[in-house]
C-alpha positions in Angstrom: 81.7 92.7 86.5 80.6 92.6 90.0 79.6 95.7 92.5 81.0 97.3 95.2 77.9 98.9 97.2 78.1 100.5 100.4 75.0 100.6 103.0 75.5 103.3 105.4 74.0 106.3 107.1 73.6 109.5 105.6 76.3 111.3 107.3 79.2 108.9 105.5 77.2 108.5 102.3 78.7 111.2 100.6 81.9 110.5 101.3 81.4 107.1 99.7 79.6 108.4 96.5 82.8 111.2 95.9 85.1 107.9 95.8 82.7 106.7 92.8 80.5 103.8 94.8 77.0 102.9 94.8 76.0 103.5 98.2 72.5 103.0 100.0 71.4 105.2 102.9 69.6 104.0 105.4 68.7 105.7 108.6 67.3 102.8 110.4 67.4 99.0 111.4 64.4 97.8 109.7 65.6 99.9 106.7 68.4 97.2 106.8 66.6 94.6 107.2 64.8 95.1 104.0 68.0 96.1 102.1 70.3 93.4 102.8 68.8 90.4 101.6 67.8 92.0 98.8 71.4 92.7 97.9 72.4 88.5 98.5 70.3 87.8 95.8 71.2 89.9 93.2 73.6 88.4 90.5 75.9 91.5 90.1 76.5 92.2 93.7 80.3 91.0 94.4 81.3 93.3 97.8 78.5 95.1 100.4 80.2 97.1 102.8 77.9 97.9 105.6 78.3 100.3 108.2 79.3 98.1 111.4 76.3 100.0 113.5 73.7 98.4 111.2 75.0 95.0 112.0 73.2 94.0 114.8 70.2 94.6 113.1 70.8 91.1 111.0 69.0 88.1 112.5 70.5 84.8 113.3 69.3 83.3 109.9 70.8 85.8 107.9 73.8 86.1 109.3 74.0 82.4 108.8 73.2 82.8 105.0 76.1 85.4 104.8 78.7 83.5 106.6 77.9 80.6 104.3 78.1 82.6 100.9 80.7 83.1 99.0 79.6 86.3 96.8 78.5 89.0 97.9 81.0 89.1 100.2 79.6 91.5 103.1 82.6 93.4 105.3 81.5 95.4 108.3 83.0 99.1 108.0 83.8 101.0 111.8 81.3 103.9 111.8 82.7 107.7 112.0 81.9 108.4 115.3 83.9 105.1 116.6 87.6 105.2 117.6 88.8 101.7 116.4 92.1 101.3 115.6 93.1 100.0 112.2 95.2 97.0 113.5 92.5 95.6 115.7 90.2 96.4 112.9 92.3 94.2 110.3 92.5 91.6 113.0 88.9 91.3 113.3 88.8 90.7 109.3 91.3 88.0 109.3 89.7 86.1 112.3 86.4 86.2 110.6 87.5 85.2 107.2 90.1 82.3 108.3 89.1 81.5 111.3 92.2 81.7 113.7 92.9 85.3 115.7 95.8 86.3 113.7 98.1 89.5 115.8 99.8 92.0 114.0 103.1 93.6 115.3 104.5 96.5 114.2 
């Protein structure tokens, strides 16, 4: 069976661990750096959640890599302190993963 591991800043981590996750803090972009591609190579790693402020931190090369993989899948999670709505947040998901902009009425 595959994990579900969530990289994210201390301030969210705990919510994470009470929902029963294995979560990685990191406090800083070169934390990230280190963590991420150490998480694409390992066998039992199926989801990574990572906390959408850390994601510019990825280079060109990796990002590549993780567009081009098919497990782990990696899914950028809107940070605390960002008002993003849910629909344009679903929307984002479904552009990435089929490719088309796909809007959602209510």
């Amino acid at each position: 069976m595959y994990k579900f591991v969530v990289v994210t800043d201390p301030d969210s981590a705990s919510g994470f661990r009470l929902a029963g996750v294995d979560v990685i803090e990191v406090s800083t972009m070169d934390e990230v750096k280190k963590i991420i591609p150490d998480l694409l190579y390992q066998d039992d790693t199926g989801i990574v959640a990572l906390n959408e402020d850390f994601v510019p931190a990825l280079d060109d090369k990796l990002m590549t890599r993780i567009e081009k993989s098919y497990r782990p899948i990696i899914i950028p999670i809107p940070a605390r302190n960002q008002t993003v709505s849910r629909i344009s947040y679903i929307e984002r998901l479904l552009r990435r993963a089929i490719g088309y902009n796909v809007v959602l009425r209510r």
